[in-house]
Each structure stands twice: as C-alpha cells, then as structure tokens.
DOZA-238499 format. One record per atom (N, C-alpha, C): residue number from 0; residue in three letters; chain; atom name; y, z, x. Coordinates in nm, 2 decimals. Last residue first. Example, Ala and Ser with C-alpha at 12.3 -4.5 7.8 and 13.67 -1.06 7.14 Angstrom:
BEGIN
  nr rest kette atom      y      z      x
   1  SER     A    N  -0.22   0.71   1.28
   1  SER     A   CA  -0.11   0.71   1.37
   1  SER     A    C   0.00   0.79   1.29
   0  ALA     A    N  -0.57   0.78   1.32
   0  ALA     A   CA  -0.45   0.78   1.23
   0  ALA     A    C  -0.33   0.78   1.32
END
This chain:
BEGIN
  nr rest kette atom      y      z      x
  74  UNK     A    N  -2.39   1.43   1.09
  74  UNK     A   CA  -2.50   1.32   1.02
  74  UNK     A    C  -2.65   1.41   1.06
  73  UNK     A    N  -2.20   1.71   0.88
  73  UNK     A   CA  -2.28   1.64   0.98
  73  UNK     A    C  -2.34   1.56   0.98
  72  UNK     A    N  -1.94   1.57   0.61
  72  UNK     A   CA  -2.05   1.70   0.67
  72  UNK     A    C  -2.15   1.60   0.82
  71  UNK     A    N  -1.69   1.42   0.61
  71  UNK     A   CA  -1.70   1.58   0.75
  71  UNK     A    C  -1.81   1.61   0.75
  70  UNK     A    N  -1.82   1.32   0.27
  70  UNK     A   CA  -1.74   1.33   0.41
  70  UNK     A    C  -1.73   1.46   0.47
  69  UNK     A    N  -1.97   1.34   0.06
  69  UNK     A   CA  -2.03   1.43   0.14
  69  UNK     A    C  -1.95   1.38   0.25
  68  UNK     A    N  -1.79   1.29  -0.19
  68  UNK     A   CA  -1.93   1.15  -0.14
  68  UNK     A    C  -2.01   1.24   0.03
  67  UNK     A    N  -1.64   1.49  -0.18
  67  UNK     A   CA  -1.75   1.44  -0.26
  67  UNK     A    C  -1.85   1.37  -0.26
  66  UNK     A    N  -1.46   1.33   0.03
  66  UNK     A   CA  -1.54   1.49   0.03
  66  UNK     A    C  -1.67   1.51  -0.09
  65  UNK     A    N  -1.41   1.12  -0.11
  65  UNK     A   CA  -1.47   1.12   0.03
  65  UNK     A    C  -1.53   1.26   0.08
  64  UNK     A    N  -1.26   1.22  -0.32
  64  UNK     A   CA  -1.37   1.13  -0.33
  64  UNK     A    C  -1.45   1.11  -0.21
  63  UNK     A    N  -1.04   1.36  -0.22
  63  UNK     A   CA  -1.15   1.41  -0.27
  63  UNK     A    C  -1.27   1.33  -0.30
  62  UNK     A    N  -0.93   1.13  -0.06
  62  UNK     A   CA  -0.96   1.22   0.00
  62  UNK     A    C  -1.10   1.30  -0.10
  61  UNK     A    N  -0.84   0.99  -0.32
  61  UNK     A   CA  -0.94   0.89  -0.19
  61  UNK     A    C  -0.97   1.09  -0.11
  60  UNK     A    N  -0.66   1.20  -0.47
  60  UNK     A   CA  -0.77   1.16  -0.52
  60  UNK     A    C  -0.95   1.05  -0.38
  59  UNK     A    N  -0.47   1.24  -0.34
  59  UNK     A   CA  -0.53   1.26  -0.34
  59  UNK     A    C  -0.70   1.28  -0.36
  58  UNK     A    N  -0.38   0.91  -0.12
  58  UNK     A   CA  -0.43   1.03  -0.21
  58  UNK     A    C  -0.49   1.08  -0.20
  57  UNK     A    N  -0.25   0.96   0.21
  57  UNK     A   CA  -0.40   0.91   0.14
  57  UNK     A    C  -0.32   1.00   0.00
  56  UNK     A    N  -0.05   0.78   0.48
  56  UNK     A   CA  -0.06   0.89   0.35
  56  UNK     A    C  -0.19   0.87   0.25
  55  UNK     A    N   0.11   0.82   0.75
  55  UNK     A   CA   0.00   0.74   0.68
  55  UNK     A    C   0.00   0.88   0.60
  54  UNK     A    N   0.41   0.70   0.92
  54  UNK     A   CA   0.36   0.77   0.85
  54  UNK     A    C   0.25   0.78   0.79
  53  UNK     A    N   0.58   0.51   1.03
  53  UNK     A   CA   0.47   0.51   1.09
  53  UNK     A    C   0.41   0.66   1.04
  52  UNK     A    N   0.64   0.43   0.68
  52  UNK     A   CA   0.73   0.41   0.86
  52  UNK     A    C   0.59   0.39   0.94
  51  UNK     A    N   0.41   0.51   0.54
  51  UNK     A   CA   0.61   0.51   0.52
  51  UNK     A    C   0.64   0.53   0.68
  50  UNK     A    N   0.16   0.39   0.36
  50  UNK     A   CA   0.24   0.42   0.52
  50  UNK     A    C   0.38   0.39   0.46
  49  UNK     A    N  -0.12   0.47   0.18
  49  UNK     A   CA   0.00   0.44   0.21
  49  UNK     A    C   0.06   0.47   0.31
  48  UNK     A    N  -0.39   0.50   0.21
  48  UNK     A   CA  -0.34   0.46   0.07
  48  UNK     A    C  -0.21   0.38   0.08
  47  UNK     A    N  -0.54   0.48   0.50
  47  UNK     A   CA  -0.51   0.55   0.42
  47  UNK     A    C  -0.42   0.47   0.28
  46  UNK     A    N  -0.94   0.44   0.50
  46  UNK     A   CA  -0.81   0.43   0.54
  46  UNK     A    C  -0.70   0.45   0.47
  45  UNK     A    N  -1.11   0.77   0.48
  45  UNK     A   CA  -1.14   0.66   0.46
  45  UNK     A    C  -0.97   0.57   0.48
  44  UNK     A    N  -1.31   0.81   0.80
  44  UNK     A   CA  -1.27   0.86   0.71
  44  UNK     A    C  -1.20   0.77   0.63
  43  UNK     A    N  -1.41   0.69   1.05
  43  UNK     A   CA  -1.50   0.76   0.92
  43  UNK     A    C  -1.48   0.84   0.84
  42  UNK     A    N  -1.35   0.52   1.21
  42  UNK     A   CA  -1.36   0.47   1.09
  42  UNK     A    C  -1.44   0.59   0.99
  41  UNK     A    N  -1.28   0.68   1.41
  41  UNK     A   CA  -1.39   0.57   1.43
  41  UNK     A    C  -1.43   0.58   1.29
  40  UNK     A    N  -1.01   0.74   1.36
  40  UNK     A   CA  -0.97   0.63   1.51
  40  UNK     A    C  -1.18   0.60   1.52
  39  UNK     A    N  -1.04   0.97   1.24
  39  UNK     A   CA  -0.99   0.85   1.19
  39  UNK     A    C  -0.97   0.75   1.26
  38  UNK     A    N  -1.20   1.11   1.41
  38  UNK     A   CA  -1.29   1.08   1.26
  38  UNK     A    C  -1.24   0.95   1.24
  37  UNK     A    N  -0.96   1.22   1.49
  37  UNK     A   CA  -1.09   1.14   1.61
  37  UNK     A    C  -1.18   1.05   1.48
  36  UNK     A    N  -0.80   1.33   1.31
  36  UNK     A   CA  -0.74   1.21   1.43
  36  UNK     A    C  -0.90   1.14   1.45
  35  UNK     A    N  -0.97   1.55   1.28
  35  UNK     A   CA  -0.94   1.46   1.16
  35  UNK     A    C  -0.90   1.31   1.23
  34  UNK     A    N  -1.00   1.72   1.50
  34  UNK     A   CA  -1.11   1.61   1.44
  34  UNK     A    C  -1.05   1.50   1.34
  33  UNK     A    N  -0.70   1.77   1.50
  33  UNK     A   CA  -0.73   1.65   1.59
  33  UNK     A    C  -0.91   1.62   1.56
  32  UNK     A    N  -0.68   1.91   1.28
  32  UNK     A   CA  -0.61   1.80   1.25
  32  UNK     A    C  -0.65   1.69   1.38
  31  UNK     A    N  -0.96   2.05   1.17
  31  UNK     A   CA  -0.86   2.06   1.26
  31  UNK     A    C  -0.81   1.93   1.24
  30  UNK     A    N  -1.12   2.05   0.82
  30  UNK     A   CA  -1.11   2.05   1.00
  30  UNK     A    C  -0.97   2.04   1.07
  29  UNK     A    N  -1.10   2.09   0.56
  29  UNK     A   CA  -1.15   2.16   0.63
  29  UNK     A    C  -1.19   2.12   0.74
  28  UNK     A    N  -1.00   1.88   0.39
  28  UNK     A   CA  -1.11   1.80   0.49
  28  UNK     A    C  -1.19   1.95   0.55
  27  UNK     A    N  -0.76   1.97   0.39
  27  UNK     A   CA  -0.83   1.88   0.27
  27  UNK     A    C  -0.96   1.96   0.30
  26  UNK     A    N  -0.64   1.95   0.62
  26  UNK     A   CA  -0.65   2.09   0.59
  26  UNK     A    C  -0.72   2.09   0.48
  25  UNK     A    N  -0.64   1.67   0.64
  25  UNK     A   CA  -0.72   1.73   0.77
  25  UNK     A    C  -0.75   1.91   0.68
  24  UNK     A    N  -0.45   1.61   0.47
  24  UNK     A   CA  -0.57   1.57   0.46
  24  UNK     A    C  -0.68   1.61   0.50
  23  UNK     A    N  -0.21   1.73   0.60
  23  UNK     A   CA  -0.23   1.81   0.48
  23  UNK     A    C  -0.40   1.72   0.41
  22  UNK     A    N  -0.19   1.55   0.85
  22  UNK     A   CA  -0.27   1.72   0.86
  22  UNK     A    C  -0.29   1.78   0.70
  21  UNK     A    N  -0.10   1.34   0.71
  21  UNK     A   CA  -0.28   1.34   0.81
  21  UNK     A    C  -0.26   1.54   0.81
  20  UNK     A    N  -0.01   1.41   0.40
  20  UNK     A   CA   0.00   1.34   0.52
  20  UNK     A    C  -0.12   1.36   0.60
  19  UNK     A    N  -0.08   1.34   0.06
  19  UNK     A   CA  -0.10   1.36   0.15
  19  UNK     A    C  -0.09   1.36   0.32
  18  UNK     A    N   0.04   1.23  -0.23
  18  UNK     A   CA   0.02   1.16  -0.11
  18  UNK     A    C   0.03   1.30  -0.01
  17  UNK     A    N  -0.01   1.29  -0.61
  17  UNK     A   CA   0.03   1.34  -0.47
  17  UNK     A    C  -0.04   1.24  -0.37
  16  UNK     A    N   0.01   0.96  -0.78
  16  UNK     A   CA  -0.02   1.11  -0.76
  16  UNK     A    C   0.00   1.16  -0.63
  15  UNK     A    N   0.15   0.82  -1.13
  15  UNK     A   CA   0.17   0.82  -0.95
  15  UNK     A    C   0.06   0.94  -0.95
  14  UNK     A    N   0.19   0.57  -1.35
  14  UNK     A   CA   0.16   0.68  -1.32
  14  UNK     A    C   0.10   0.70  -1.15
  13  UNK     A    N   0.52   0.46  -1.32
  13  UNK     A   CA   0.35   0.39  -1.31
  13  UNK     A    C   0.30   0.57  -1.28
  12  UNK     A    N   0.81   0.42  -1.32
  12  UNK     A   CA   0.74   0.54  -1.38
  12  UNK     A    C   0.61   0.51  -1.39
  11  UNK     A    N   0.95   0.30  -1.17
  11  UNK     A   CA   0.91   0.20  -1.26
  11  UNK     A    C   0.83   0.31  -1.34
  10  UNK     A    N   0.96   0.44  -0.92
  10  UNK     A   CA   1.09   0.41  -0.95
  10  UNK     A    C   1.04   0.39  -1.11
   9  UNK     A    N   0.66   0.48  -0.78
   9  UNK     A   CA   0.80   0.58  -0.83
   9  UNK     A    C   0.91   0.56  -0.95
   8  UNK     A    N   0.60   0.21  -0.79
   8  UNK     A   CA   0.51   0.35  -0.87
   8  UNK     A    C   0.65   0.40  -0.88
   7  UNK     A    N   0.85   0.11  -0.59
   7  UNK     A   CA   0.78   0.02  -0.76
   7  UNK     A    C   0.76   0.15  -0.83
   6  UNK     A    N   0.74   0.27  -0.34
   6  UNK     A   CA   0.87   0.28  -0.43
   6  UNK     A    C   0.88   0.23  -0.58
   5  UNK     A    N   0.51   0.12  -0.32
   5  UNK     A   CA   0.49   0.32  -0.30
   5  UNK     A    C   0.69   0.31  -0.39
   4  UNK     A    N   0.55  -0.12  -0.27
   4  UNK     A   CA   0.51  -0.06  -0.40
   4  UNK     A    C   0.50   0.08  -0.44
   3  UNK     A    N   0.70  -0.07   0.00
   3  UNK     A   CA   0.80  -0.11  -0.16
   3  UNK     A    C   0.68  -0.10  -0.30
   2  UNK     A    N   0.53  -0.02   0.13
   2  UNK     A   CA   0.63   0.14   0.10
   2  UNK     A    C   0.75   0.01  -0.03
   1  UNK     A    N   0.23  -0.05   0.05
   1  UNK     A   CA   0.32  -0.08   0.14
   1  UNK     A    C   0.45  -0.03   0.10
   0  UNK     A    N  -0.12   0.00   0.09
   0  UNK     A   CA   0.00   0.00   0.00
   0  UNK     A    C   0.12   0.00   0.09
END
C-alpha cells in the first residue's frame, strides 16, 4: 500500500484499522525487536501493509493472522 492510498482510506472514510510499526509488531509477536528485524530480512514474517517514508506498517489484523497461523513458533 502506498502512502496516497493509506491517505484515500483516511481521508474518504473506507473503513480503516490500526497500523503497527516494526517494534509495536515485534511487541505483537512477543519477540525482541531485533528477532523481529532478522525474521523480517528472511521472509518469515509477513510483508508489511504499508510504508510512510521509510516507515513500514502492518495491520493489525496481517500480524494477528500470522500469529494464528502459528508465526514466531519454532520450526
């Protein structure tokens, strides 16, 4: 998503939901912010929703669904 539709949702009243940044994902996720980094640099978490600048932001919903689908647990 690209920060003029992340604006669109907003502005146009589309129903929206909280965005997440990498440590408020990581604190999700119950791990440290640098597993969260390392997880995210070999694809195994899932990519994020939206970037504002060089900002990356997941729903919340992608995050829970990845926790649910049993993301972070051990292989």
């Amino acid at each position: 998503m690209t920060i003029e539709q992340l604006t669109a949702e907003l502005v146009y009243g589309e129903p929206h939901e909280s965005y997440l940044t990498r440590r408020e994902a990581a604190t999700r996720c119950k791990v440290p912010l640098s597993t969260f980094d390392s997880l995210r640099r070999q694809n195994r978490v899932p990519f994020p929703d939206a970037e504002m600048g060089k900002h990356m932001l997941w729903r919340e919903s992608t995050i829970d669904a990845f926790l649910d689908a049993g993301g972070t647990r051990a292989s």
